[in-house]
C-alpha positions as MATLAB code, in Angstrom:
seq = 'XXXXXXXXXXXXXXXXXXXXXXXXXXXXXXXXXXXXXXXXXXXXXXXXXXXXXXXXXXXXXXXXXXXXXXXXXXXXXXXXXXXXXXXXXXXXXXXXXXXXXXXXXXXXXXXXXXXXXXXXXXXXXXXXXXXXXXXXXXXXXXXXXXXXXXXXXXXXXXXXXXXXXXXXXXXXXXXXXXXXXXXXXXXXXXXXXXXXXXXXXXXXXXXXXXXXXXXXXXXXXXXXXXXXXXXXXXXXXXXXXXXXXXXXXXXXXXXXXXXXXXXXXXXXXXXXXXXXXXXXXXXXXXXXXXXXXXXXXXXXXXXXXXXXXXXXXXXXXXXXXXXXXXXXXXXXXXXXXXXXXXXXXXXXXXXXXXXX';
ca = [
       0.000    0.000    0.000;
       2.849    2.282    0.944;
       4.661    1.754   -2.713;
       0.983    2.519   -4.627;
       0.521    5.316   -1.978;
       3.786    6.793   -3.418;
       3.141    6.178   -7.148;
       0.195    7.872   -7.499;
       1.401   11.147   -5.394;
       4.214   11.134   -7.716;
       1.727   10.403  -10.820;
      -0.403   13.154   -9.517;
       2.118   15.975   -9.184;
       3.244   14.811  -12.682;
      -0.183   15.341  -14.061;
      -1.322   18.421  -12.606;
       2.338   20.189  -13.902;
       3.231   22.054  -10.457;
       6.452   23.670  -10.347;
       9.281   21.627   -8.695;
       9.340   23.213   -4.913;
      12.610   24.693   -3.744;
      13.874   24.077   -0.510;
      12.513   27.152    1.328;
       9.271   26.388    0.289;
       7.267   24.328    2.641;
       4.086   24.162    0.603;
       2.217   25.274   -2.580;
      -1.203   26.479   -3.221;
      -3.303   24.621   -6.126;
      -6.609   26.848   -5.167;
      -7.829   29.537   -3.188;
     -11.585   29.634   -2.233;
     -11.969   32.815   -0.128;
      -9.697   32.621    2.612;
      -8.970   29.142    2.682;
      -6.724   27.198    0.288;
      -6.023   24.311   -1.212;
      -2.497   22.951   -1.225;
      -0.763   20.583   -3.631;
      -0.225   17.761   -0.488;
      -3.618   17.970    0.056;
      -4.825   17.419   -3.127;
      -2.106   14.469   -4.130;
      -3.862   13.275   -0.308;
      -6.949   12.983   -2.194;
      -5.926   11.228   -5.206;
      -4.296    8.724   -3.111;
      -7.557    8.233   -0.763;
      -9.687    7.978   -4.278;
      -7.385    5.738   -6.414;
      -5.822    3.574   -3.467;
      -9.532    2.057   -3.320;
      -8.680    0.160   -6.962;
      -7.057   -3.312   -6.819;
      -6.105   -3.333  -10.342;
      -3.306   -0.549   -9.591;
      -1.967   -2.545   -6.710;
       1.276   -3.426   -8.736;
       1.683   -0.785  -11.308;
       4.658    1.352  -12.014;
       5.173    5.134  -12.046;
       4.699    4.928  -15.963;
       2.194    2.502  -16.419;
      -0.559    3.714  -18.856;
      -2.877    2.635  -15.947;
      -2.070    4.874  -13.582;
      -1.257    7.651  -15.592;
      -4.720    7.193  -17.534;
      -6.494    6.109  -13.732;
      -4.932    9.893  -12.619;
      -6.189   12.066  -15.432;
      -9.617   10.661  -15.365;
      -9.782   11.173  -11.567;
      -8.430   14.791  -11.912;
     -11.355   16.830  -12.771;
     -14.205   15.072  -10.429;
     -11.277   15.495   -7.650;
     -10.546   18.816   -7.991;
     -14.029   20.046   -8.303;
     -15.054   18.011   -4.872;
     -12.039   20.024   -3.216;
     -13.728   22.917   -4.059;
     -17.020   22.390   -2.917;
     -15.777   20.918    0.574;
     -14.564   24.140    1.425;
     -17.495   25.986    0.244;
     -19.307   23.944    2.352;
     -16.954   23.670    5.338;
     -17.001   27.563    4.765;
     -20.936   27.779    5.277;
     -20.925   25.726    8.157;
     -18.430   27.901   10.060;
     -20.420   30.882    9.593;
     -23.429   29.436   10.940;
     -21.227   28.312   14.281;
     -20.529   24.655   13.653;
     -17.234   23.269   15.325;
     -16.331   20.172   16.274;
     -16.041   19.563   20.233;
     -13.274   17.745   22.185;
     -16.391   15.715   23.456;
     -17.292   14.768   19.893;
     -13.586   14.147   18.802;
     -12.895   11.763   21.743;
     -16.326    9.580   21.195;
     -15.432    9.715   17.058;
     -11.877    8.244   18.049;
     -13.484    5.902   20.007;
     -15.545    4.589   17.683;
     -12.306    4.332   14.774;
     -10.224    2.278   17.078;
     -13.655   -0.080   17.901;
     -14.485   -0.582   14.172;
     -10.945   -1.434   13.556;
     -10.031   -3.543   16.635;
      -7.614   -0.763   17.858;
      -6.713   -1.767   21.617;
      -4.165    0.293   22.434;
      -2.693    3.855   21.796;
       0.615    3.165   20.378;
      -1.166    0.642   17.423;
      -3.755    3.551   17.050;
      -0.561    5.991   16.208;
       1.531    3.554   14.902;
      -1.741    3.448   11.919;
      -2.152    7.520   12.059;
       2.002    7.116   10.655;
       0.953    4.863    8.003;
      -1.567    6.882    6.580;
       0.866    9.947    6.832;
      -1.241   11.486    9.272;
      -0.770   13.139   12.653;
      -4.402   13.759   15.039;
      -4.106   17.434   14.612;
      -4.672   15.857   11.073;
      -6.861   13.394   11.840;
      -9.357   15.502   13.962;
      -8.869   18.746   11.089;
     -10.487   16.305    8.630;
     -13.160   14.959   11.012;
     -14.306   18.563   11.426;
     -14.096   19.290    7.984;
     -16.562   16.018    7.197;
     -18.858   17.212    9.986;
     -19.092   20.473    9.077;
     -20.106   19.589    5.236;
     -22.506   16.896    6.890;
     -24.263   19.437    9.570;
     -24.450   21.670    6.638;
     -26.418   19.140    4.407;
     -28.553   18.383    7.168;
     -29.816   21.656    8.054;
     -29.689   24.176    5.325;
     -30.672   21.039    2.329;
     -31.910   17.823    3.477;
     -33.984   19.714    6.345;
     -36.053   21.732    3.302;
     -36.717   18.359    1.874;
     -40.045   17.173    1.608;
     -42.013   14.026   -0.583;
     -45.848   14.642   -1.351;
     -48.394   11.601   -1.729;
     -48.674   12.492   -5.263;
     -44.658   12.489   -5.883;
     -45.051    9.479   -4.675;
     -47.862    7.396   -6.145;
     -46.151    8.831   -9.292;
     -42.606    7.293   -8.682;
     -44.908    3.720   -7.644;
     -46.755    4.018  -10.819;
     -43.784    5.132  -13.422;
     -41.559    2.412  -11.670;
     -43.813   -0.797  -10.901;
     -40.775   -3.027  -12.046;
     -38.579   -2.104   -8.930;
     -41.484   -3.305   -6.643;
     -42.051   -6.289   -8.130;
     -40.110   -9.501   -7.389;
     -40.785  -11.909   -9.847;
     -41.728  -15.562  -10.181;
     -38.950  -18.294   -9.569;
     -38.534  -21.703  -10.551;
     -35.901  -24.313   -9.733;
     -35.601  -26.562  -11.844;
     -34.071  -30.095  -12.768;
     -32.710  -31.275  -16.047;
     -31.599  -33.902  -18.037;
     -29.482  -33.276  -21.598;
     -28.745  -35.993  -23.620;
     -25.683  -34.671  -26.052;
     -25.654  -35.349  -29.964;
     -22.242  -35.744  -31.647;
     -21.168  -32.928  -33.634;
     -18.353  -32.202  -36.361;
     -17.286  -29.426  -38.959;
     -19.607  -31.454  -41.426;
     -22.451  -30.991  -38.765;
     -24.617  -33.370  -37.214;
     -25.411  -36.819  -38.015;
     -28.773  -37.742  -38.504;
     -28.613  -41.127  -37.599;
     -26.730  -39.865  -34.416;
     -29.314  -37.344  -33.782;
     -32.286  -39.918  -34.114;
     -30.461  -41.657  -31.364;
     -30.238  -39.118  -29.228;
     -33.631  -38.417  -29.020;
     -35.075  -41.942  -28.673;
     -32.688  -42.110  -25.429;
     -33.960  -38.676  -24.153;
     -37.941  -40.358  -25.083;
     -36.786  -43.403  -23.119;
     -35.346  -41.299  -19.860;
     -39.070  -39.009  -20.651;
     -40.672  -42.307  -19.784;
     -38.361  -43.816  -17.012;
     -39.559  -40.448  -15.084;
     -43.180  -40.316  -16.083;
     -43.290  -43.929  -14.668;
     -42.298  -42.646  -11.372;
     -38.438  -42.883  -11.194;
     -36.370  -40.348   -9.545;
     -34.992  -37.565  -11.366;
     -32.506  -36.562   -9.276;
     -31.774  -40.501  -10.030;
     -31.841  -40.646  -13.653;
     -29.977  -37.107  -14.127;
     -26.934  -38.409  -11.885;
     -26.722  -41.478  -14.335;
     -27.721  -40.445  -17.876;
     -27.470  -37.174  -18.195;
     -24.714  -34.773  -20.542;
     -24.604  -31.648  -18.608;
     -22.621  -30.680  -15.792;
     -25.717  -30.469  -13.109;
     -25.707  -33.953  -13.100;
     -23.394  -33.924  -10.090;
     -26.272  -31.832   -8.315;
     -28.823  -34.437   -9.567;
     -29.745  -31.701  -12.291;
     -30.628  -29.538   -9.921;
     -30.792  -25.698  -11.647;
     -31.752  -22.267  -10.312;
     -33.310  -20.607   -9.104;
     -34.312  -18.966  -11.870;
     -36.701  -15.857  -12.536;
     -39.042  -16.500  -14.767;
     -38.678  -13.446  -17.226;
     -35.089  -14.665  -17.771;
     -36.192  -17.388  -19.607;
     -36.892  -17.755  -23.261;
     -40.386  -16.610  -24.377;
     -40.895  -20.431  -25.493;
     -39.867  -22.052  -22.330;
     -41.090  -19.642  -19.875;
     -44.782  -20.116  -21.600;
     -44.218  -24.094  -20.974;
     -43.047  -23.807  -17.518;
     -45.707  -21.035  -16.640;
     -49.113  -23.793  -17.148;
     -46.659  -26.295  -15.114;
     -47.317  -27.412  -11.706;
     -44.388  -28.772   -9.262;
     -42.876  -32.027  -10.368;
     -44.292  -32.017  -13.833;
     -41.955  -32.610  -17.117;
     -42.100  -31.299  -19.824;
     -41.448  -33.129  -23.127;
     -38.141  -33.535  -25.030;
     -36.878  -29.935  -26.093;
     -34.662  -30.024  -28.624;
     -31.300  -27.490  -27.662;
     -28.537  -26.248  -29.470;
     -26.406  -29.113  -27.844;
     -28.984  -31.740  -28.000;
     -32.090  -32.836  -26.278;
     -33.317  -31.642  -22.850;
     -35.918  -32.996  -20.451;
     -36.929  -30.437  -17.210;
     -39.025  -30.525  -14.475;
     -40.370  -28.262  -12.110;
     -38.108  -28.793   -8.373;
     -39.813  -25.467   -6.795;
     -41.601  -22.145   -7.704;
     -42.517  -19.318   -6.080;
     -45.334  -16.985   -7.760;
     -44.508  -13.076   -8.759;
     -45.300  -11.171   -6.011;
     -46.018   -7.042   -6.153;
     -45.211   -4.911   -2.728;
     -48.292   -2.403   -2.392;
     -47.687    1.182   -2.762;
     -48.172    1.331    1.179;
     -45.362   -1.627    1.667;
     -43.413    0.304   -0.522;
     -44.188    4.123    0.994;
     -40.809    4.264    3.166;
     -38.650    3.154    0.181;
     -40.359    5.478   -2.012;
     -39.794    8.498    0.009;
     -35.671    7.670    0.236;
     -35.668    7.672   -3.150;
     -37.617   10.564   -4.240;
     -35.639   12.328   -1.857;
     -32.082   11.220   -2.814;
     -33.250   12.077   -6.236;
     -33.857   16.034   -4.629;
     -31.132   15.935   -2.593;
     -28.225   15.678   -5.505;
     -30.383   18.440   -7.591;
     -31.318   20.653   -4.035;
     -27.330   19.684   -3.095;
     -26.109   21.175   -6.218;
     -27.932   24.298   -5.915;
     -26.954   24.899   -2.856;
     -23.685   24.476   -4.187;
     -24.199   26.751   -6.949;
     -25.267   29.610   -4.756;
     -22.786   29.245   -2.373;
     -20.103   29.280   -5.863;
     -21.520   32.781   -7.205;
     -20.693   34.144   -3.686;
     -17.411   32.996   -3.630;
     -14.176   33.928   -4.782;
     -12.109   30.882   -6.049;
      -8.934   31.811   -7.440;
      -6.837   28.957   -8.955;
      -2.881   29.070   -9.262;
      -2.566   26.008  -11.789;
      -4.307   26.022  -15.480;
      -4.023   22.462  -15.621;
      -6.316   22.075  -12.815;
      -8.818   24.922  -13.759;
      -9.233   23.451  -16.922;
     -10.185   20.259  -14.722;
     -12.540   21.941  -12.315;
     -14.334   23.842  -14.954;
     -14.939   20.190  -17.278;
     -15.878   18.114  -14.184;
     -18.599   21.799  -13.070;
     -19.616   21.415  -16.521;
     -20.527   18.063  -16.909;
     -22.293   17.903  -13.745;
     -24.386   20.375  -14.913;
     -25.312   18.766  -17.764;
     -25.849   15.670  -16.079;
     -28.547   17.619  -14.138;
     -30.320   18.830  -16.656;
     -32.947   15.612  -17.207;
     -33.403   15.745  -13.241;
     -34.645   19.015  -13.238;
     -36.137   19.305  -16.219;
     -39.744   17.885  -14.277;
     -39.950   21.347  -11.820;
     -38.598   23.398  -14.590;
];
């Protein structure tokens, strides 16, 4: 982790074109946003956090197209979240938010419980590896609570679902309330013999006489967990042909119309498949089954109001941008912000389109 930790702040300050730093310099701005800044650790800080999350760049090297391509594309989204954290952790300032030692202390707490932290020399010992000190630690806590206090109270707290918003979301999405019918199944393939010249009749014939007999071994009672373990081509035959289960609606139109007027434990007749001749029979089904719009209410409302929340969020957002003052001291990076502002933007447009 440390070596991929240290590739991609390398691959990041390589990217983003800042100036080599001289030795009296002990840090360099990338943005200003009012009277806060962001600096270039901080930002290489949050590459690492983002991209570190990715197996596939476990192993890469400095140059690898993968990283180098995995750093560009996170560049703009990145730079643009930086942005609105402060605006955000700006806001809640003004209206008095702060973080107490009480709060801190019951936050720690909880780290060093979720991650089995017993003692205070491991919980330091893992503050090193991530490069950070507590002033750190507790800076970026306060920074997260402010943005989620924020959220709370001056977006999410405005917030509101009507009955009609939400009979409309039931109505216009019935398919994500519905659960629909499954079927296990059992089956029995008998294989026919093919080459480049294609199949051989005679072969074929044969094949489907044996997959009639087995048809009448299990209409005469026989198990077909039995027969399937003994007779049959395909690889469920270790699970006594066991298959599923399966929805319904996944099935071919052909097949799902045979096994829909089927009852447990019936078979069907010999089906003819691309690799030969199949037998099935119904193991276990359970019918489609609709959640009413009042089983569905509380789901309904979190949804509707994620759905406002990103549009309401981004307003917010918006306002808060016009008021601000963000002055950036790398193009690289403002072209960035700008295409990641833009696209989000346009990416909004079909959610608010509705309450235009």
């Amino acid at each position: 982790m440390k070596k991929l930790s240290s590739l991609l702040a390398s691959a990041a300050v390589a990217l983003v074109a800042l100036a080599p730093l001289r030795a009296e310099i002990l840090e360099q701005v990338v943005v200003k946003v009012n009277g806060d800044i962001v600096t270039k650790s901080e930002f290489e800080r949050m590459q690492v956090e983002f991209l570190r999350q990715r197996p596939e760049l476990q192993n890469v090297t400095l140059d690898s197209p993968e990283l180098q391509k995995a750093v560009a594309e996170s560049t703009p989204q990145l730079i643009l979240s930086a942005v609105d954290e402060l605006l955000l952790v700006q806001r809640g300032r003004e209206l008095g938010y702060a973080m107490s030692d009480e709060q801190f202390k019951s936050v720690l707490d909880n780290i060093k419980k979720d991650n089995n932290i017993e003692d205070e020399a491991k919980f330091q010992d893992a503050l090193r590896q991530e490069g950070m000190t507590l002033a750190d630690l507790r800076r970026q806590l306060e920074k997260n609570m402010l943005q989620t206090r924020v959220q709370q109270n001056e977006v999410l707290g405005k917030i509101s679902v009507t009955e009609d918003e939400a009979h409309a979301y039931y109505n216009e999405h019935s398919r994500e309330f519905t659960t629909p019918s499954e079927v296990m199944l059992r089956e029995i393939l008998i294989n026919v013999p093919s080459s480049d010249r294609g199949v051989n009749v005679a072969e074929d014939d044969a094949a489907k006489q044996k997959a009639e007999d087995v048809r009448h071994r299990l209409l005469g009672g026989e198990p077909f967990a039995r027969i399937a373990s003994e007779v049959s081509d395909a690889a469920s035959k270790t699970n006594g042909g066991l298959i599923g289960p399966v929805h319904t609606d996944e099935l071919a139109p052909a097949l799902q119309t045979m096994i829909e007027g089927m009852k447990v434990g019936d078979v069907t007749p010999v089906i003819r498949t691309q690799r030969g001749y199949q037998i099935l029979a119904v193991e276990s089904r359970t019918e489609t089954k609709v959640r009413t719009f009042e089983e569905a209410r509380t789901d309904i409302g979190d949804k509707i109001a994620e759905q406002k929340r990103r549009g309401e969020t981004q307003k917010y957002l918006e306002k808060l941008r016009a008021q601000a003052t963000i002055t950036f001291k790398n193009d690289e990076l403002k072209k960035a912000y700008e295409q990641a502002l833009a696209a989000r933007q346009k990416a909004l447009e079909p959610e608010q389109a509705p309450g235009a």
